[in-house]
Structures are given as C-alpha cells and as structure tokens.
N, CA and C atoms as a LAMMPS dump frame, in Angstrom:
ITEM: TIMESTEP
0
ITEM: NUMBER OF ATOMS
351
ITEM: BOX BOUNDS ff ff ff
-5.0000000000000000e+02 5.0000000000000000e+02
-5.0000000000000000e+02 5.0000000000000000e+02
-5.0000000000000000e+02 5.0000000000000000e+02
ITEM: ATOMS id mol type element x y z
1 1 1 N -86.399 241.296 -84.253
2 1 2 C -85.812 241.29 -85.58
3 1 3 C -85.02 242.562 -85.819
4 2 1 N -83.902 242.289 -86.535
5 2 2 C -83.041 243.553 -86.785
6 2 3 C -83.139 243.597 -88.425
7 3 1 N -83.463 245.353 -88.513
8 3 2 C -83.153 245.35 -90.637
9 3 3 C -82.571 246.32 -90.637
10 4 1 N -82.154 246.539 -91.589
11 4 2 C -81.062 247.152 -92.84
12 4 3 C -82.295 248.093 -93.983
13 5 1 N -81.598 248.84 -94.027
14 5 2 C -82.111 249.891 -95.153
15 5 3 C -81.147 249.941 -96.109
16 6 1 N -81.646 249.274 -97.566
17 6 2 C -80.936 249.733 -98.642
18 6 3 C -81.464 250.215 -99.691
19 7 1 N -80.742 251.4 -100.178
20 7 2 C -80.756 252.903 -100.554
21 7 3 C -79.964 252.094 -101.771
22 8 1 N -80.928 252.925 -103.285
23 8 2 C -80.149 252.448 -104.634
24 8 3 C -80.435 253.675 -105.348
25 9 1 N -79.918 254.21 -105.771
26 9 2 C -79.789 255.606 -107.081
27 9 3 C -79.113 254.919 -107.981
28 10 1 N -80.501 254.837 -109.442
29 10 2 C -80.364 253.845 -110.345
30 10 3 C -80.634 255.008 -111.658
31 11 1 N -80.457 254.405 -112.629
32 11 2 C -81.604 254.721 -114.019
33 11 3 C -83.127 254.492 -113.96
34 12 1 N -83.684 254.838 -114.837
35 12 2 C -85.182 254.241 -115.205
36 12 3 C -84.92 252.959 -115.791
37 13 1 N -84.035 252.991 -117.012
38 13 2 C -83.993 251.498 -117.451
39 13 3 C -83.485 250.566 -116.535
40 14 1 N -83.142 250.563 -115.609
41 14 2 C -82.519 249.16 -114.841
42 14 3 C -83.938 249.22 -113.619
43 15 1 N -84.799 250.056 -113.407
44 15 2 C -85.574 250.151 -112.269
45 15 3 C -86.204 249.004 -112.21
46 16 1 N -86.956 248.298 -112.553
47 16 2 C -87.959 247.583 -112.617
48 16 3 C -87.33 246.204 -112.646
49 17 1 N -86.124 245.772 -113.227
50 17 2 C -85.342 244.623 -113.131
51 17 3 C -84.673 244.58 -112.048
52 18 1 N -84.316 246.378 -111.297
53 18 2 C -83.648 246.135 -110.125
54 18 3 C -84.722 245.527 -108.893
55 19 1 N -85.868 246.024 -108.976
56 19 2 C -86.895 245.895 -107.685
57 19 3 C -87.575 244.493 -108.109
58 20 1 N -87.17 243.399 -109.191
59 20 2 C -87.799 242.655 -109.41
60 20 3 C -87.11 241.081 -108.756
61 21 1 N -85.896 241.48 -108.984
62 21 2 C -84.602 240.903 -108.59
63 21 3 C -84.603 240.755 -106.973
64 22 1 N -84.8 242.157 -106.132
65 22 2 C -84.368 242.272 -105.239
66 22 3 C -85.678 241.39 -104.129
67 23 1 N -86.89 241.452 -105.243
68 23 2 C -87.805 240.672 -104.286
69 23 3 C -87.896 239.051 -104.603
70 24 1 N -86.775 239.023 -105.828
71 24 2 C -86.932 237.308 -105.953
72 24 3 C -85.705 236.592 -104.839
73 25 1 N -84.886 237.625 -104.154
74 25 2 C -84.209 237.583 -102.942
75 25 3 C -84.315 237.222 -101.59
76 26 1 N -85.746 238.312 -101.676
77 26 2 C -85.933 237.804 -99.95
78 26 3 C -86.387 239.462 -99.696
79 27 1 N -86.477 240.272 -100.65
80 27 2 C -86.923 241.762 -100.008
81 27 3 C -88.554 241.599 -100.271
82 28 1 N -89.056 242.397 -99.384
83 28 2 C -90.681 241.818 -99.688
84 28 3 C -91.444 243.142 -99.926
85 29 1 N -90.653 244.532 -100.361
86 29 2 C -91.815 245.243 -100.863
87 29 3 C -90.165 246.724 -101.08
88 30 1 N -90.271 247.693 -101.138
89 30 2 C -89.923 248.792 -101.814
90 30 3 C -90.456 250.127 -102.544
91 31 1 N -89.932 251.055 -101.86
92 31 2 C -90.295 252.658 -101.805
93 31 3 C -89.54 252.993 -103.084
94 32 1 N -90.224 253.841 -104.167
95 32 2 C -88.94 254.257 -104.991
96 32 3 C -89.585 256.183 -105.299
97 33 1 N -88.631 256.466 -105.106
98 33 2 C -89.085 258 -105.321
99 33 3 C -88.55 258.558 -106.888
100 34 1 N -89.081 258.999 -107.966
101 34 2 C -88.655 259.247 -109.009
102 34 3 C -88.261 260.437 -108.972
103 35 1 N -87.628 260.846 -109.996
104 35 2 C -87.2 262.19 -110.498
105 35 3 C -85.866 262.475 -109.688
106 36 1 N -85.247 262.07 -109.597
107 36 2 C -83.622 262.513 -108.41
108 36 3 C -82.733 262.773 -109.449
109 37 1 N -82.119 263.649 -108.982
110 37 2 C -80.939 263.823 -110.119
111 37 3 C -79.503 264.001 -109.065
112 38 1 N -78.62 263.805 -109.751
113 38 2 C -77.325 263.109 -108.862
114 38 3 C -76.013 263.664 -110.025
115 39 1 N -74.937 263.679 -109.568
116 39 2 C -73.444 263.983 -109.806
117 39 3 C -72.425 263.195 -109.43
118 40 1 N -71.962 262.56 -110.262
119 40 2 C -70.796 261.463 -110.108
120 40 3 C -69.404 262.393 -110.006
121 41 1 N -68.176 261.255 -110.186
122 41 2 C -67.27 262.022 -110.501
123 41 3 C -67.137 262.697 -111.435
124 42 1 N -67.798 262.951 -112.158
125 42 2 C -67.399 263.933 -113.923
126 42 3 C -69.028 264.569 -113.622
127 43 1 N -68.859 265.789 -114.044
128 43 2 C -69.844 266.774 -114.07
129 43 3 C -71.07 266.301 -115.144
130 44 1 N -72.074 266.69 -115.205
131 44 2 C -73.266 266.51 -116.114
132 44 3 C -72.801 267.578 -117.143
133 45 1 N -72.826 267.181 -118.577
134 45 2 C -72.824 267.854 -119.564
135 45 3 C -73.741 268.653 -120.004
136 46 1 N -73.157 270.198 -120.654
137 46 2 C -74.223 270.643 -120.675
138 46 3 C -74.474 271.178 -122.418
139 47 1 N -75.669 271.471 -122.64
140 47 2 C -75.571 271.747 -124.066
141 47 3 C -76.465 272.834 -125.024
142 48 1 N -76.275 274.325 -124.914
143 48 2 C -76.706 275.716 -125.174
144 48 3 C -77.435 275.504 -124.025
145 49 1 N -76.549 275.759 -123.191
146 49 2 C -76.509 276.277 -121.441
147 49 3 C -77.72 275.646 -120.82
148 50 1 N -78.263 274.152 -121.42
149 50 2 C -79.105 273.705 -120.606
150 50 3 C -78.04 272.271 -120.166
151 51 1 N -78.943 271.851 -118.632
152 51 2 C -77.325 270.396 -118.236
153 51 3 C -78.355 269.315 -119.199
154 52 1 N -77.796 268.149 -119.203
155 52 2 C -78.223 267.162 -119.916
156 52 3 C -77.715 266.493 -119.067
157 53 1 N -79.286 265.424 -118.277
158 53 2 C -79.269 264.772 -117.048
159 53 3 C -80.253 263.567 -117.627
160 54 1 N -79.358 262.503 -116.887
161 54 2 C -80.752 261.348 -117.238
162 54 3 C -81.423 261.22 -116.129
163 55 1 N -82.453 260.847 -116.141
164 55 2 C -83.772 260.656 -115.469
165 55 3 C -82.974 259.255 -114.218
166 56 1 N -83.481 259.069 -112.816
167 56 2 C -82.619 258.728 -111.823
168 56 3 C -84.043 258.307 -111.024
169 57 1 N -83.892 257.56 -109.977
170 57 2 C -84.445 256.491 -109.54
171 57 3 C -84.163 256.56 -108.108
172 58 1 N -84.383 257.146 -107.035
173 58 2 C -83.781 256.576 -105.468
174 58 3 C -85.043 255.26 -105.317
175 59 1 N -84.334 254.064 -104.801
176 59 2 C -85.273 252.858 -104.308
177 59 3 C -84.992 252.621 -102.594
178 60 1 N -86.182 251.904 -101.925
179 60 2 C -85.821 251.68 -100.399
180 60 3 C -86.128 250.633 -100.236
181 61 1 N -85.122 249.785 -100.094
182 61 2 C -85.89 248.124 -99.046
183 61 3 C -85.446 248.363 -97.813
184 62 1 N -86.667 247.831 -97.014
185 62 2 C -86.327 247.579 -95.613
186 62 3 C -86.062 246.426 -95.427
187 63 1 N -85.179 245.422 -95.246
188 63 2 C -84.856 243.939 -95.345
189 63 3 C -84.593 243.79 -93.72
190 64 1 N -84.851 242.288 -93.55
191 64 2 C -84.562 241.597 -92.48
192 64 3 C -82.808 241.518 -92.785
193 65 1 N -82.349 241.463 -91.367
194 65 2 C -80.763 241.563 -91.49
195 65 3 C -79.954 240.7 -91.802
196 66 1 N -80.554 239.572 -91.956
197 66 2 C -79.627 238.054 -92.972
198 66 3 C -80.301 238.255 -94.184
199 67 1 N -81.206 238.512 -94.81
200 67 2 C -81.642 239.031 -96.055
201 67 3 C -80.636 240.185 -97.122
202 68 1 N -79.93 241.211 -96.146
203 68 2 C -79.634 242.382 -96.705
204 68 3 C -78.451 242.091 -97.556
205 69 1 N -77.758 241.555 -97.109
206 69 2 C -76.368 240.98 -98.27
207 69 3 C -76.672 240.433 -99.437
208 70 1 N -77.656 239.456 -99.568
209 70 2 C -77.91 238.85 -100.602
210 70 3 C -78.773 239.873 -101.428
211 71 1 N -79.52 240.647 -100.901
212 71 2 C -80.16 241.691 -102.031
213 71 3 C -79.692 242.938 -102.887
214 72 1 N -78.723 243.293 -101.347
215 72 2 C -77.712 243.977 -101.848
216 72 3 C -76.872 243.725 -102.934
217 73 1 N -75.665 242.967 -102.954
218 73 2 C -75.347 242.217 -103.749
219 73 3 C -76.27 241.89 -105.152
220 74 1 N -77.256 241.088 -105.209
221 74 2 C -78.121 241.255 -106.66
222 74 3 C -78.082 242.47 -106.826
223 75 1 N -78.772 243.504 -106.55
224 75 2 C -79.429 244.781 -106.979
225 75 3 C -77.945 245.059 -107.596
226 76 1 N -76.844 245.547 -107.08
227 76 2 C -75.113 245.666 -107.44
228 76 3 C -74.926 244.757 -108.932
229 77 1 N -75.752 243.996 -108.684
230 77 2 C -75.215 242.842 -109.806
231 77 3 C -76.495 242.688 -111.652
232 78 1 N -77.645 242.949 -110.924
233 78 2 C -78.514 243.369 -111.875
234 78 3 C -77.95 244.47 -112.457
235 79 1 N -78.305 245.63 -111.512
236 79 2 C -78.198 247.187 -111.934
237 79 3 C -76.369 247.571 -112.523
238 80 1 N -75.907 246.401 -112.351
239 80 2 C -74.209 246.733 -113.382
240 80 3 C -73.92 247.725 -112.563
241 81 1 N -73.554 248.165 -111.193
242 81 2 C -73.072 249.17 -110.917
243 81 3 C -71.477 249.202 -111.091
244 82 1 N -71.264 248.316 -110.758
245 82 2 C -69.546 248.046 -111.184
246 82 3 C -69.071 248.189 -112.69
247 83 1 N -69.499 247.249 -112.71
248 83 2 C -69.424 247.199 -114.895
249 83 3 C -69.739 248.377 -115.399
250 84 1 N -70.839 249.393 -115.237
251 84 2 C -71.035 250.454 -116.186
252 84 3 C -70.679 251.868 -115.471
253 85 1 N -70.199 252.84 -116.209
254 85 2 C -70.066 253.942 -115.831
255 85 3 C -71.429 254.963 -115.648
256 86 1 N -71.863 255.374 -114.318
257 86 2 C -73.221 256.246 -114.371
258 86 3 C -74.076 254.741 -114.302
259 87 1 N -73.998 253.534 -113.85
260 87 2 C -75.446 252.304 -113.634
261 87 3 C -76.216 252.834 -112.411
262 88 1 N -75.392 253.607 -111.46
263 88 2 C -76.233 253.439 -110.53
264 88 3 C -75.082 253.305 -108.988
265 89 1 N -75.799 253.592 -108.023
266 89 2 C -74.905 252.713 -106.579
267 89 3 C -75.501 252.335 -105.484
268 90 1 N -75.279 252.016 -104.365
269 90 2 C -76.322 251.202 -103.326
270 90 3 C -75.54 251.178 -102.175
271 91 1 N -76.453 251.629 -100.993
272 91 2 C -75.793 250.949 -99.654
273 91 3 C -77.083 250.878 -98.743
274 92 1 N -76.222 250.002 -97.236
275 92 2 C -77.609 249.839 -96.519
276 92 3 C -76.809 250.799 -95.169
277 93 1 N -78.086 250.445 -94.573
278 93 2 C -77.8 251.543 -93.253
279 93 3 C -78.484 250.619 -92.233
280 94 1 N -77.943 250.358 -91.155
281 94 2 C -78.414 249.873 -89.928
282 94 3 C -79.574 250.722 -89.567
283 95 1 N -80.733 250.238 -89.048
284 95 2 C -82.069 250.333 -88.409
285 95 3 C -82.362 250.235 -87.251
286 96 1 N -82.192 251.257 -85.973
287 96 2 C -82.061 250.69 -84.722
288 96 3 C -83.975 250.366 -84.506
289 97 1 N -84.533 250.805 -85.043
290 97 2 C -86.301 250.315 -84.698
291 97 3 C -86.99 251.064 -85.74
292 98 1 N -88.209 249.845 -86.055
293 98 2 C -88.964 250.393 -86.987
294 98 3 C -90.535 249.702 -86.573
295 99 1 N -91.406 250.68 -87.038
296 99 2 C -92.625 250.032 -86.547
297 99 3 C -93.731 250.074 -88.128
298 100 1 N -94.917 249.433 -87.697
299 100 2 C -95.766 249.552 -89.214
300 100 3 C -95.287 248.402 -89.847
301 101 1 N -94.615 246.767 -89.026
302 101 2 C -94.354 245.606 -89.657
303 101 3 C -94.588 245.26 -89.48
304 102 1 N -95.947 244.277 -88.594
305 102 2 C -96.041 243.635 -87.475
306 102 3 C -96.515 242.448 -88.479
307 103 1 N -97.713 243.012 -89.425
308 103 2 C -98.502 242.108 -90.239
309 103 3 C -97.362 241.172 -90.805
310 104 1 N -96.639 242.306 -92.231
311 104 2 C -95.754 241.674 -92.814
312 104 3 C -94.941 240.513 -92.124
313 105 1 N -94.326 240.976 -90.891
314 105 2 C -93.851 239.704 -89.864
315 105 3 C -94.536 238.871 -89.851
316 106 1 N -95.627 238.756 -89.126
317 106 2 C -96.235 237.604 -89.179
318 106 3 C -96.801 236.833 -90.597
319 107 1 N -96.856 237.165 -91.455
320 107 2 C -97.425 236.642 -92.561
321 107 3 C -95.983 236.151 -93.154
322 108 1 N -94.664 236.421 -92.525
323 108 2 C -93.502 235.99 -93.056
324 108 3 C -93.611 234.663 -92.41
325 109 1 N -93.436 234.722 -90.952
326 109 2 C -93.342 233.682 -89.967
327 109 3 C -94.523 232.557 -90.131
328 110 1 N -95.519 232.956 -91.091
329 110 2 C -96.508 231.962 -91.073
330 110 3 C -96.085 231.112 -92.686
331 111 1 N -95.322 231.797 -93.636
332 111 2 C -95.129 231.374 -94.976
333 111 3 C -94.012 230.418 -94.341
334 112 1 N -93.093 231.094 -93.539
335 112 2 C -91.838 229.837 -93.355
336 112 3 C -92.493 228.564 -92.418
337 113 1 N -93.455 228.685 -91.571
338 113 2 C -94.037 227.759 -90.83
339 113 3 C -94.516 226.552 -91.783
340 114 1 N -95.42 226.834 -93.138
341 114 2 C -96.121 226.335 -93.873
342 114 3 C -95.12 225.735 -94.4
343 115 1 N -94.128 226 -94.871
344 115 2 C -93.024 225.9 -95.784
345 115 3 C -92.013 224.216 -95.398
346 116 1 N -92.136 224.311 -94.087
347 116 2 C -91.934 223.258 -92.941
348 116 3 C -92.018 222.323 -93.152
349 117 1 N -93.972 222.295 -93.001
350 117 2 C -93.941 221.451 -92.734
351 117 3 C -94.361 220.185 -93.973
C-alpha cells in the first residue's frame, strides 16, 4: 500500500468539522497538534506592541493513496480555504514507508471483505 500525508493549518473553529469530514471520506484517524501560529501574506496585527494572533490548528492524515484526493479536496472545501481570507491551507506529501499500520490494514481489508459480501 502506498499513502500520502496531509498537512492542514486551520482555525479552532473549522477544526472539528474539518477532521469530521475528512473521516466521513475515507481518512481513518488524525494527529492534530494545537497552538501553531503562522503568517500569511499580510503580517499579524499588532496592538500596544502586543501581535494579535488567532489560535491555529496543524492536523495529520495518513491516507491510503486513492483516498488522498478526495479528503484533500473536502478538508479545502469544509475548511473554506479558498473562499475565506486566513481559513486555513493543506497539502499532502508522498510517503515512501510507514510502519505501526498493520492492524488498521487489516481491520480495513476485513470491513471491505464484509462489505462484499
């Protein structure tokens, strides 16, 4: 099996609709590390010399590699990254090997077996 890593720097408010979305897809679990703070094109404002930053979100799916488009895509499409200025952005990264899946695999390969028949 080949996967994809996709990487999302979101808000807090879109978090939970983004990782909810992305597993009604086909992603089957997700890392999210809180507290990140990030710089777009326009600087963070600042105000009696403190910055004024909103609170930021990095998320991780490890997806199977016909999976990754379609989650991608939602998460892009939940999280408004296009539509809003500062929603958020996303990409994946090729995975040449990963280990610590074996279960998840098989408990995939046994849901699509069941699914069958």
């Amino acid at each position: 099996m080949k996967f994809k890593l996709i990487i999302a720097f979101l808000p807090d408010a879109r978090l939970e609709k983004v990782l909810e979305a992305a597993r009604e897809v086909g992603a089957t679990g997700s890392t999210v590390i809180t507290s990140a703070r990030g710089e777009g094109l326009e600087r963070e404002q600042k105000f009696l010399g403190l910055e004024v930053t909103s609170h930021r979100n990095l998320a991780f799916w490890l997806v199977e590699e016909s999976v990754a488009p379609k989650v991608l895509a939602t998460i892009a499409s939940i999280g408004r990254f296009e539509e809003e200025r500062g929603a958020g952005i996303a990409c994946q990264i090729d995975v040449d090997e990963a280990v610590g899946l074996m279960r998840q695999i098989k408990a995939l390969e046994g849901s699509t077996e069941s699914n069958r028949d």
